[in-house]
Structures are given as C-alpha cells and as structure tokens.
C-alpha positions as CSV (number, residue, x, y, z in Angstrom):
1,X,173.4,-101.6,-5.3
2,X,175.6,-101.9,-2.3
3,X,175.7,-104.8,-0.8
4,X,175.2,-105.4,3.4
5,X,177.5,-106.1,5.5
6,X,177.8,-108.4,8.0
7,X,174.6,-110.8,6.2
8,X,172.5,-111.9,8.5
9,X,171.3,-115.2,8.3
10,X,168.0,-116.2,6.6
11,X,166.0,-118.3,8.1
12,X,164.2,-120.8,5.9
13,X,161.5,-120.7,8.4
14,X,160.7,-117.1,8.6
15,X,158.8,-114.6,6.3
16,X,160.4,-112.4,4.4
17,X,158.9,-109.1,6.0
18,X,160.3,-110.6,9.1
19,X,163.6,-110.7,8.5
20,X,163.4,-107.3,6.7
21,X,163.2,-105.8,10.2
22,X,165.8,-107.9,11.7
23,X,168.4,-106.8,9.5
24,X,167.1,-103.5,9.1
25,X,167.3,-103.4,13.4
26,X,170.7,-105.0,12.6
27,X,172.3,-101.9,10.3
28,X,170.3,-99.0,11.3
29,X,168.5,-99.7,14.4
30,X,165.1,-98.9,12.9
31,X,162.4,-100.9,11.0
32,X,161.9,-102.5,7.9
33,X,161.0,-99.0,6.3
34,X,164.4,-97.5,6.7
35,X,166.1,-100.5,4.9
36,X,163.9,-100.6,1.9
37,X,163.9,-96.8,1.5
38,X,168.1,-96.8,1.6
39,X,167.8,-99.5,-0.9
40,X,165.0,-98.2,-2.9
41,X,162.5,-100.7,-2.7
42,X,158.9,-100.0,-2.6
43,X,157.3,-101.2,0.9
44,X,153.8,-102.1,0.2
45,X,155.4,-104.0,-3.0
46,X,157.7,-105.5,-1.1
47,X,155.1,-106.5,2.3
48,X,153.3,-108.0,-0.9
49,X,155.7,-110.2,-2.4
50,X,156.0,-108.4,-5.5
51,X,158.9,-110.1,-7.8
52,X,161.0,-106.8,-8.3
53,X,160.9,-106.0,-4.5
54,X,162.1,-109.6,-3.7
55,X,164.9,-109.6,-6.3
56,X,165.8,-106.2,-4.7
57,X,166.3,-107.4,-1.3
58,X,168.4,-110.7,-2.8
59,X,170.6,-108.5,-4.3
60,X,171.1,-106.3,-1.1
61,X,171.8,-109.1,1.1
62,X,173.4,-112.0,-1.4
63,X,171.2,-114.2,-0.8
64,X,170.2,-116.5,-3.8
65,X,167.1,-115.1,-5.5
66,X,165.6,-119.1,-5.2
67,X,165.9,-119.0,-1.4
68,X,164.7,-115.5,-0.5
69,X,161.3,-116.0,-3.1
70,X,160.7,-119.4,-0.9
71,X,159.8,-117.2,2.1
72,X,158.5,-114.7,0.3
73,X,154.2,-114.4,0.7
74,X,152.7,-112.9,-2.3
75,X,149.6,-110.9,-2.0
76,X,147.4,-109.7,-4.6
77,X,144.1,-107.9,-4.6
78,X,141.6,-111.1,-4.7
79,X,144.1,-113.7,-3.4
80,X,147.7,-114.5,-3.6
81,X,150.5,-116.9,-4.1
82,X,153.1,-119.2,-2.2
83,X,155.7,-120.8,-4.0
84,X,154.0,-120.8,-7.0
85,X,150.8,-122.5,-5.4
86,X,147.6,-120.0,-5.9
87,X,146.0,-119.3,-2.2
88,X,143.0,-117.6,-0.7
89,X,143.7,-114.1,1.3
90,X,142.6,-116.2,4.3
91,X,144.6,-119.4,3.9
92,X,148.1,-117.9,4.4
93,X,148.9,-114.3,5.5
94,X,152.6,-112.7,6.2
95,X,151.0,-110.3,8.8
96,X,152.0,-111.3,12.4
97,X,148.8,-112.3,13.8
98,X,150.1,-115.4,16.1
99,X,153.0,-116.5,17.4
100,X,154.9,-119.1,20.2
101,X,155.2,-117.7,23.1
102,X,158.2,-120.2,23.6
103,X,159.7,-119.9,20.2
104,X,160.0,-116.0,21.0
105,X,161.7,-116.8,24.5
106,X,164.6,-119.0,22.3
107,X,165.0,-116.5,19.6
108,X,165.9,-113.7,22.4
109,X,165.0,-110.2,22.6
110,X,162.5,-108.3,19.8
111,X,165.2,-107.3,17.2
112,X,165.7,-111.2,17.0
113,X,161.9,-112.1,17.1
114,X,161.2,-114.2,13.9
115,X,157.5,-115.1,12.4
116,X,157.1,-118.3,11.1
117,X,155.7,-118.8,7.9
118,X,154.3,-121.9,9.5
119,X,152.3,-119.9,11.9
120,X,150.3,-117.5,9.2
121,X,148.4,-121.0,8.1
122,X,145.1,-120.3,8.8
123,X,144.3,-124.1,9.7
124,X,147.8,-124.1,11.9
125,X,146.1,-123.3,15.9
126,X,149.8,-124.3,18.2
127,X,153.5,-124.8,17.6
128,X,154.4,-128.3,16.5
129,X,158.0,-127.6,18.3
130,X,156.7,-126.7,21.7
131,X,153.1,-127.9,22.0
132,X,151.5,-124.5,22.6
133,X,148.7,-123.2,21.6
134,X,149.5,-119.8,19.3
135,X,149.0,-116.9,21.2
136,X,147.1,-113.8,19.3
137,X,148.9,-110.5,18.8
138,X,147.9,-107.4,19.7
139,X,148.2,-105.3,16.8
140,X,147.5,-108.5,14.0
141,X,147.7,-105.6,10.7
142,X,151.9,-105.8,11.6
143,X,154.6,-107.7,9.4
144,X,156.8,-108.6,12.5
145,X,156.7,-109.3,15.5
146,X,158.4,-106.3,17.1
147,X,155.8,-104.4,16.1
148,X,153.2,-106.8,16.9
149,X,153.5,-106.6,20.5
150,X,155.1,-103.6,20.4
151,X,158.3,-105.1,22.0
152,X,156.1,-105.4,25.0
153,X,155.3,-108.5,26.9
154,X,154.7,-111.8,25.8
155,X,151.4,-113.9,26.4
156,X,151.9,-116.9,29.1
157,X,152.5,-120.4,27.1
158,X,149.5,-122.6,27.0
159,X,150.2,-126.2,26.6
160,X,147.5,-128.3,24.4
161,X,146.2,-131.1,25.7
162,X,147.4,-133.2,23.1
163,X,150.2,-133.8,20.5
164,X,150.3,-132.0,17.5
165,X,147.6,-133.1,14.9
166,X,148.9,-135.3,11.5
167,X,148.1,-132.6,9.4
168,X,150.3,-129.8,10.9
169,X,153.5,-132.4,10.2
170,X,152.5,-133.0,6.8
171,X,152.3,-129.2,6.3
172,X,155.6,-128.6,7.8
173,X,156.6,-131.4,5.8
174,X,155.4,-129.8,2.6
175,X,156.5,-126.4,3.4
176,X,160.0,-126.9,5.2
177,X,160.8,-130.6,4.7
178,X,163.1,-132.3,2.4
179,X,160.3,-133.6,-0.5
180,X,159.5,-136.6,1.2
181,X,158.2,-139.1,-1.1
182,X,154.0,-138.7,-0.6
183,X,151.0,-140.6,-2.3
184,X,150.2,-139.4,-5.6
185,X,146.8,-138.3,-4.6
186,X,148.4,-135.9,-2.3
187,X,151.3,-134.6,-4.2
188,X,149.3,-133.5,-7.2
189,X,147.3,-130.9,-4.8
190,X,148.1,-127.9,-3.5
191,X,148.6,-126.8,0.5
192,X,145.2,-125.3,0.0
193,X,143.5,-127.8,-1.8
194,X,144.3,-130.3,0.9
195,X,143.7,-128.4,3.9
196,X,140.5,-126.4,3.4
197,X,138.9,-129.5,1.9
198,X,140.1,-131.2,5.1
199,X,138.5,-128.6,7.2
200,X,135.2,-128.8,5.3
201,X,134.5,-132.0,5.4
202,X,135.4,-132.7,9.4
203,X,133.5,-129.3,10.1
204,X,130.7,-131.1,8.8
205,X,131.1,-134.0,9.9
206,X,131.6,-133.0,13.6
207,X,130.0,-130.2,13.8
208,X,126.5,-130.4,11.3
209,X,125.8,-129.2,8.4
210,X,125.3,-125.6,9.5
211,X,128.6,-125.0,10.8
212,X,130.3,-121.6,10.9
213,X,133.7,-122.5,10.2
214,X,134.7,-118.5,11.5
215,X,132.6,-119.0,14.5
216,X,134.9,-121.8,15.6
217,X,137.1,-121.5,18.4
218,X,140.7,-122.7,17.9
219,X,140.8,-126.2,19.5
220,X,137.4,-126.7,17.6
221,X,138.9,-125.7,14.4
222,X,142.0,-127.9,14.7
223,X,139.6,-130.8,15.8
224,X,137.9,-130.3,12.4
225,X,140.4,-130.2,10.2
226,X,142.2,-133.1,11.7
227,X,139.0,-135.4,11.6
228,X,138.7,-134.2,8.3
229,X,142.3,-134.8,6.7
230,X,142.5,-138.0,8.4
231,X,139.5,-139.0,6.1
232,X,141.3,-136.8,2.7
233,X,144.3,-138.6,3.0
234,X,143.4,-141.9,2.3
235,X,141.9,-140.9,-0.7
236,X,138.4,-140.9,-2.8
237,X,137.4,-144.4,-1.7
238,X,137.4,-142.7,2.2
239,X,136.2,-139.7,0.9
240,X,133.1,-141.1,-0.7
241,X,132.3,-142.9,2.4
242,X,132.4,-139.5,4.5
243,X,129.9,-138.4,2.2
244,X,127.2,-140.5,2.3
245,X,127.6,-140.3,6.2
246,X,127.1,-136.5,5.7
247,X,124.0,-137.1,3.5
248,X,122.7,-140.2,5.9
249,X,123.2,-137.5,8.8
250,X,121.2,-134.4,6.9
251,X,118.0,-133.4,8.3
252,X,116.7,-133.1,5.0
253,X,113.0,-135.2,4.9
254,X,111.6,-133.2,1.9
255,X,111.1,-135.3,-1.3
256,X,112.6,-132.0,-3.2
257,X,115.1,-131.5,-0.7
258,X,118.8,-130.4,-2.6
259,X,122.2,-130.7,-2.8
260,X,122.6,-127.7,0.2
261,X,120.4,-129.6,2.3
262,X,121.9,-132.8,1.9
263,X,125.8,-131.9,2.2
264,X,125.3,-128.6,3.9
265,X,128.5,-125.8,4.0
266,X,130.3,-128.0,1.8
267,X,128.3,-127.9,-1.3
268,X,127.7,-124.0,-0.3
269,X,131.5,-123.5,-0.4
270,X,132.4,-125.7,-3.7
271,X,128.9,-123.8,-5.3
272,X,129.3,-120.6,-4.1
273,X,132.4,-119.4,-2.6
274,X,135.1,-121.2,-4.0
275,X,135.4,-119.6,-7.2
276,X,138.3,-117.6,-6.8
277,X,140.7,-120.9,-6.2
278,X,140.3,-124.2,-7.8
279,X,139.1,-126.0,-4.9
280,X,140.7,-129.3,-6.4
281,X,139.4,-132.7,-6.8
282,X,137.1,-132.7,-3.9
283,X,134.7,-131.0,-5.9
284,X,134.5,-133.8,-8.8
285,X,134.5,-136.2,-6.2
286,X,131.2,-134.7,-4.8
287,X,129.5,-133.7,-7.8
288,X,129.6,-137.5,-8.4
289,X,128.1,-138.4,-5.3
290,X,125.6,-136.3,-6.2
291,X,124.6,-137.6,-9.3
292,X,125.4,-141.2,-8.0
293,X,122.3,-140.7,-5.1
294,X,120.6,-138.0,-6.2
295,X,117.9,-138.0,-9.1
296,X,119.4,-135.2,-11.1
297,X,117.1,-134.3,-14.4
298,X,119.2,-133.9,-17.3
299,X,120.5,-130.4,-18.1
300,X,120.9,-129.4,-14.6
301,X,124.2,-127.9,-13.6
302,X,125.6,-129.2,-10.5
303,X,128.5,-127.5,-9.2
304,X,129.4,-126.1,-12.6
305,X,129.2,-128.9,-15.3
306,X,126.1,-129.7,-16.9
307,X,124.6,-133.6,-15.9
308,X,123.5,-134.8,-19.5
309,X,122.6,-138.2,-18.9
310,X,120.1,-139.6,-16.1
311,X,121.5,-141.8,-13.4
312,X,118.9,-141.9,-11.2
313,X,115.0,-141.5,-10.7
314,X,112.7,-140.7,-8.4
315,X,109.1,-142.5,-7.7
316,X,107.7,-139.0,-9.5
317,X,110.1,-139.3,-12.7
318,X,109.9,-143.0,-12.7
319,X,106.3,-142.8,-12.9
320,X,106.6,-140.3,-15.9
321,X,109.0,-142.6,-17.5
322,X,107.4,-145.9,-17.6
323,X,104.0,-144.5,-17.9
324,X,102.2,-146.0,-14.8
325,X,100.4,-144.1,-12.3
326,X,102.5,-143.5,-9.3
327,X,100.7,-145.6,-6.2
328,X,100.8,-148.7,-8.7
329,X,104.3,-148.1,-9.3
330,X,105.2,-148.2,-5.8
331,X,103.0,-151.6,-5.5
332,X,104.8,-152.5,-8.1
333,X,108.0,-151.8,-6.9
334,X,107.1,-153.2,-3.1
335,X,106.8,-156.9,-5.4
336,X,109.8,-156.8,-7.0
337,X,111.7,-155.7,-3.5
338,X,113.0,-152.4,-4.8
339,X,110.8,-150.6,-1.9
340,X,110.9,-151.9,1.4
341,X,106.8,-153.5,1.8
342,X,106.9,-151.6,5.0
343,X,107.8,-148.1,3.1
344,X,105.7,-145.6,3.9
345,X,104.4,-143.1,1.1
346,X,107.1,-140.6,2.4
347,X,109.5,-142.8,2.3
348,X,109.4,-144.1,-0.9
349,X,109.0,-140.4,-2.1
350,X,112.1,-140.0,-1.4
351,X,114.2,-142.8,-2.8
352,X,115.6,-143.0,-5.9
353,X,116.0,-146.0,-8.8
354,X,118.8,-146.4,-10.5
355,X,117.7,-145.7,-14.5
356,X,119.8,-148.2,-15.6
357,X,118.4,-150.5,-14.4
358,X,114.3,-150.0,-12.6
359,X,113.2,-148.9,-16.1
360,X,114.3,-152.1,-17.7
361,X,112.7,-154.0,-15.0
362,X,109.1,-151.9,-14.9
363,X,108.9,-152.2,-18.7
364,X,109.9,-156.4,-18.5
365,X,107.2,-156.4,-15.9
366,X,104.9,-154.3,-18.3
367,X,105.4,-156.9,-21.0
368,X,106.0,-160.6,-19.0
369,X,104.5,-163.3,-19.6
370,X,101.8,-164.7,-17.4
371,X,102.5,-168.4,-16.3
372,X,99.4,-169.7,-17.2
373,X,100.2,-168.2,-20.6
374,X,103.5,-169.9,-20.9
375,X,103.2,-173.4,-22.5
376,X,101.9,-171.3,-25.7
377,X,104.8,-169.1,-25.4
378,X,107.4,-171.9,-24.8
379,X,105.9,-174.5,-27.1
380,X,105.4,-176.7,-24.1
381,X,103.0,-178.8,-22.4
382,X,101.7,-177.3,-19.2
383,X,103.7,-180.1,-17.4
384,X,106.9,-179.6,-18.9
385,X,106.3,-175.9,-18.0
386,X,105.6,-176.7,-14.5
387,X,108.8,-178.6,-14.3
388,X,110.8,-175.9,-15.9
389,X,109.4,-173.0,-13.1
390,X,110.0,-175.6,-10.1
391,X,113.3,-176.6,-11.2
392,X,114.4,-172.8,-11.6
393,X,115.5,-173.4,-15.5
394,X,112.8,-170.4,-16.4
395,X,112.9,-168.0,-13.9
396,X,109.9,-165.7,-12.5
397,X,110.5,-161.7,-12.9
398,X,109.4,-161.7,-8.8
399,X,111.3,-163.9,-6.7
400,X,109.8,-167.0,-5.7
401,X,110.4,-165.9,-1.9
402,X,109.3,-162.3,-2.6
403,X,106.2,-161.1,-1.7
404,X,103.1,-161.6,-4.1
405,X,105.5,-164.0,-5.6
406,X,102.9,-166.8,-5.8
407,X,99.9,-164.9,-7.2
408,X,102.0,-162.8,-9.5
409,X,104.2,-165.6,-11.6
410,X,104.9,-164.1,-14.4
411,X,108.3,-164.2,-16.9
412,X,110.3,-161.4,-18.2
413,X,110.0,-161.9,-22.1
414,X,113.7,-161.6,-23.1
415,X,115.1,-164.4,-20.5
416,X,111.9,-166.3,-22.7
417,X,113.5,-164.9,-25.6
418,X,116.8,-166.0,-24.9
419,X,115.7,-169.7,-24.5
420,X,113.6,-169.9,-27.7
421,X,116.9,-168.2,-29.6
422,X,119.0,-171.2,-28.2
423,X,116.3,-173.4,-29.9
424,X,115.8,-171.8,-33.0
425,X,119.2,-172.3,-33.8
426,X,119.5,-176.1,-33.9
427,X,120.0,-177.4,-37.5
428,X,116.4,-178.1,-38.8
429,X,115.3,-181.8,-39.5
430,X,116.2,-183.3,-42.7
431,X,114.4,-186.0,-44.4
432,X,116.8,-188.9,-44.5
433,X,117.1,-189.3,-40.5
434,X,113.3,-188.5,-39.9
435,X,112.6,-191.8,-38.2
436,X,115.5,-191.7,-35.7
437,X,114.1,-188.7,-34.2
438,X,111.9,-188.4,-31.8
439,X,110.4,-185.2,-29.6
440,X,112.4,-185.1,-25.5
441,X,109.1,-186.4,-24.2
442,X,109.2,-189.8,-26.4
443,X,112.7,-189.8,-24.7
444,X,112.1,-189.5,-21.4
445,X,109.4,-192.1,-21.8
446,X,111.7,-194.8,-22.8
447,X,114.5,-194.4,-20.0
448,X,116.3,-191.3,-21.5
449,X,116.7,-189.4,-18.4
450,X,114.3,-186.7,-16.6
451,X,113.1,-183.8,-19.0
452,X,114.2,-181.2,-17.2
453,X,117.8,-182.6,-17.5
454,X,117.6,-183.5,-21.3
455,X,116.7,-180.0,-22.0
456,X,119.5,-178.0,-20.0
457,X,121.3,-180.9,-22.1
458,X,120.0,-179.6,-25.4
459,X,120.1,-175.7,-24.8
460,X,124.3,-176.5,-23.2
461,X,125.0,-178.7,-26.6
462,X,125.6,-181.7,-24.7
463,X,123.1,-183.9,-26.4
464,X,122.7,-183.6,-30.2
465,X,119.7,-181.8,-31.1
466,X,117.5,-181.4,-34.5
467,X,114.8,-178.8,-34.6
468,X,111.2,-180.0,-36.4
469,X,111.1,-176.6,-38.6
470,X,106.9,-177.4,-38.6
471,X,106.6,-176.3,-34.6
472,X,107.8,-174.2,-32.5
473,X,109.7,-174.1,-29.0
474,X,110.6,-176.7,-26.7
475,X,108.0,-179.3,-29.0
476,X,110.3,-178.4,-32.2
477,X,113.2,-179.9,-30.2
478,X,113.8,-183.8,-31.6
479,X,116.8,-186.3,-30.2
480,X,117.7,-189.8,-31.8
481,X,116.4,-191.4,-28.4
482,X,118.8,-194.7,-29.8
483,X,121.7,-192.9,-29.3
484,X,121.1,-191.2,-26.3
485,X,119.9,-195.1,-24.6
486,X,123.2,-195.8,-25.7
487,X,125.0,-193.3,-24.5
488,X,123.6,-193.7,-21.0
489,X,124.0,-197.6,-20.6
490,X,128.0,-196.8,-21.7
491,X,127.7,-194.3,-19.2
C-alpha cells in the first residue's frame, strides 16, 4: 500500500471517522468514502472500528497502529468498545451528533472541522474549553462534521451558566490526560462504570425515584450526573449514605413494598437493563444495602446472587421464628425498646430486626428468670439478691429506665449462667481448713466489707475463695474472714 503524502496530522482528540474525511478532503477533495475505496478499506468496517480497517488506515498514513486505535470507536451489534474498555451503544458514539460551536470557528473552514471524541460522551452536555453548551447537529446519523451540517451554518454559542462540572475534567483526564495518579477505587473502573453509576444515583437523588433519565433536558442531565459523581467519588462509605437517603426518601408505605419501590430506576437498571455491561461495583454495593435493611427470606435472588443466610426480619417472620403471636411480639418488643412505644401497627409492620441479634433476645426473654424467682436460682438470700439488682451486678433483660421495666424484672438466663460458672469453678472445700471458712454473709457481719463488694471481689479473684461442694451459688461461696480482717486493717 502506497503510502500519503503530505500526512496530515492526527489529532489525539478527534475520532477516527473524522479525520478520515479531513485527509480524504486533503488528497482528493471528496469524503471519507473515496479514501477508503483508493485504499481498499471497507467503510462500514472501518465507521465501526473494526481492527483490520484501523490497521489499514495506519499503514496509509504512517501513523503508529497504538495512536490511530486510541481514537478509534469500535461498534458492535449489542455494544461496543473504547480502548479496550466494554461500552453501551449509548454511552459513547463516533457519529457527529454535537459539537462546539467555538471549537468549529478555531479549527476554520469544514474540510478542517474535527469531532471530538470528548463530545460523543453521552453524559458530556458543553465544551470544557469554551464553556458552551454543545449544540445538536442536523443530520446526527453522520461521522463528521462536514456532513453534519452540511458545511452549512453553525448554531450561535450558548454560554452555561456555570463552570464545567468535576466529572467532565476527570473524563478528559481519563481519556486525553497524562495517567494522572487517581484513587484506587476509581482507577479499577471503567469510563462507563463511573459515569452511568454517577448519573443513576444523582437522577434519583434529585429528581425521584421515577425519573426518566431520556426525558431529561441537557442542563438537567449534567446536574445529575455531577450530584451524582460528587457522591461516587468518594467511595462506598458516601455511596452507602446516598442510599439510605434514597430509601428514607421512597414513597414506599406498604409492609411488602420491594427493592423497586425503595431505590426506584436504580435497582430497575442494575435488575433489568444492565445486563449487557458489567455495571461495576455499584451493584454489590447495593445489593448489600439491600440485604443490610431489608428482610430478605433466604433463597431469594437479589440482583443476581442468591441471599442464603438471613440478616434481617420482619415483625411477620419474627413472629414465625420465635413462635409468639405477632401483637405480643410487638408488646414485647415496645419493652425492650426495639419498637418505638409510640409505633403505630403500621409502623412497626414495617421495620425490620436484625436476626442476629432480636432472636437471641425474644428467646432470653422467653426463658428469663423472674426476680422473685431469683434467690433460688442464685443460691441467695432475697436480700443479697436485692443488693445485687440495685447495685447493677445482675442485670435486668429490660432496662431499669425502660418502660414496664419495674413490673417486668426479669434476668436473661445466660448473664445468670455466666455468674454461677464463675462460682462453680472455685476449688471445692477441703477438710483440713474447714473451720477457717466461713460463708460472705458471716463476713460482712464481722467488719469484712459490704457484700456486694466481697462478691465482685470473689467472681474478679481478688479475694481468695473456696466453694462448699454441698450448696449451690452465691451460699457455696466460703472466705477465711481472718485473713480478709487482716488484710483490710493493713490496708
């Protein structure tokens, strides 16, 4: 293959279709067709990007293979392909639907019009250079701008209001920059990973959880992908947040209300219509809100991977779970403070208990101890027990400030359980020091301190202990009283 002569420069910023028909204008004052047919290129392979077609037209003009296939669009039949990222038909396009009016004006007449690659970015709305809005071509199905607007007249500038968005420099960053060091959270995703997850979640933050992203009009469209990668950039941690500001903000008010109704076009688009292109992390990052607020029943699919443990339940599965009818439940709940008292029977329809941790605490409740039944339980005196409840060292399963607390004083069986452990494993009393020992009441009778001390004492192995193997509990528990008088007088 012959190679041109003079070479026209390629412009790093331009698509390759583009400067097809510059330097076919250049050496045969026609379009891109005549060039590609002297050279024996296919057209439609070439407008497409095809590898073959792009190596063809390196070869014709010298260029380096590397620097003609970065401004090279590839199009395929259900997407397409930019620098070796995967993209949606929509996301980038090399047809000449936009341009600057004021870019045009510098590159002169319409054999020197160039289209950016910059401006087929569907989320890209005005010319970072100039601060214009794009103006829309007349014929948008062209590959150039010649043919665009017919070398006819270009569309007045108008100037936007405001400077160019963050997320239109970090594209041009991305796509024309020099690799500036980013955030690995960034770096590891694609253009369109970033930007359409960007647009998502600021459409539906600023615009509800309907929105028509289409429907949009441009400055509407930039707003919401600017709200929205302001939020994406700073990572998961500001990305979680936006989400539950989208869920707090849904309309939803049915108990079985879903994942649609709670997150709105964003779950319909990483559900339903983002199959085609791996949407990126944004859709892990959801799927975990989900299940995080949501009471998902094990074996349900949510947005593509099966949920196989549960995280959460409602007062309906709770109920199942625990085996109590549901209006006790909630009364149940209301005194141990995991449902507002105030809750209506909406309301507290549609929260949601973490499983972790409300079973656990129904079932302790289900099996506590009553306080009048806890000197037997403790091996105690109903004094000593008394002590032990005002003094916080056992603690009620209902907060002593909670409501119902005072009529409903009862004690979760393993914190008793825990206690009586501590006991049972003092060394038992042996024979030989018998007399020595005497039980912490005898002690605190002769000036050994305050009970409720000399047992924390005992349980923390700061006073010697011996356990009487014939009872059980706090009245197993024996201390040489001597020692201990002895002890404190040093003291």
């Amino acid at each position: 293959m012959t190679m041109l002569w003079p070479m026209l420069r390629l412009d790093p910023e331009e698509t390759l279709p583009s400067y097809a028909d510059r330097l076919s204008m250049l050496h045969t004052g026609r379009g891109m067709e005549r060039l590609l047919k002297d050279f024996g290129i296919h057209r439609e392979h070439f407008v497409s990007g095809r590898p073959d077609a792009v190596a063809g037209l390196a070869e014709a003009t010298g260029h380096a293979l590397s620097n003609v296939q970065r401004n090279a669009i590839r199009v395929l039949q259900r997407g397409g392909e930019f620098r070796g990222e995967a993209i949606s038909k929509s996301f980038l396009s090399p047809q000449a639907k936009r341009y600057c009016p004021a870019c045009l004006e510098e590159d002169g007449g319409p054999t020197e019009w160039r289209f950016r690659v910059m401006w087929g970015f569907r989320n890209v709305q005005r010319c970072d250079r100039h601060g214009l809005w794009l103006s829309a071509a007349p014929e948008s199905k062209a590959t150039n701008l010649r043919v665009a607007l017919n070398a006819g007249t270009v569309a007045a500038p108008e100037t936007a209001d405001a400077d160019p968005p963050e997320y239109v420099s970090w594209l041009r960053e991305r796509v024309h920059g020099q690799n500036a060091p980013e955030a690995p959270w960034m770096a590891e995703q694609t253009l369109e990973q970033v930007l359409v997850a960007s647009e998502m979640l600021g459409g539906v933050l600023q615009f509800g959880h309907k929105v028509k992203l289409s429907k949009l009009s441009p400055t509407e469209a930039e707003e919401a992908t600017d709200i929205g990668f302001t939020i994406y950039s700073e990572g998961p941690d500001a990305i979680e947040e936006a989400l539950t500001t989208i869920r707090q903000t849904s309309p939803a008010t049915a108990v079985q209300a879903g994942p649609l109704a709670y997150y709105g076009k964003l779950f319909d688009w990483l559900d339903n219509r983002s199959n085609a292109i791996d949407p990126g992390p944004i859709r892990d990052l959801l799927r975990e809100h989900i299940v995080k607020h949501s009471a998902v029943e094990p074996g349900t699919k949510v947005l593509g991977v099966e949920v196989t443990d549960r995280r959460f339940h409602t007062l309906y599965s709770l109920s199942d779970a625990v085996g109590i009818d549901r209006m006790r439940l909630a009364r149940l709940l209301k005194k141990l403070g995991e449902i507002p008292e105030e809750a209506t029977e909406v309301e507290s329809g549609n929260m949601v208990f973490d499983a972790a941790t409300s079973v656990p605490l129904v079932e302790a409740f289900q099996t506590a101890v009553p306080l009048r039944d806890l000197p037997d339980y403790l091996g105690a005196t109903m004094r000593q027990t008394e002590i032990l409840y005002r003094e916080g060292i056992v603690r009620p399963l209902i907060p002593r400030t909670g409501r119902g607390s005072v009529r409903h004083v009862v004690f979760a069986r393993s914190h008793l359980v825990e206690m009586l452990e501590k006991i049972a494993g003092l060394p038992e009393l042996q024979p030989s020091n018998e007399e020595e020992l005497h039980p912490i009441s005898y002690a605190c009778q002769r000036g050994g301190g305050r009970f409720e001390h000399l047992f924390v004492d005992v349980l923390e192995g700061k006073i010697p202990a011996i356990r009487n193997p014939d009872k059980v509990g706090i009245g197993s528990i024996l201390v040489e009283v001597r020692a201990l008088l002895a002890a404190k007088s040093v003291a």
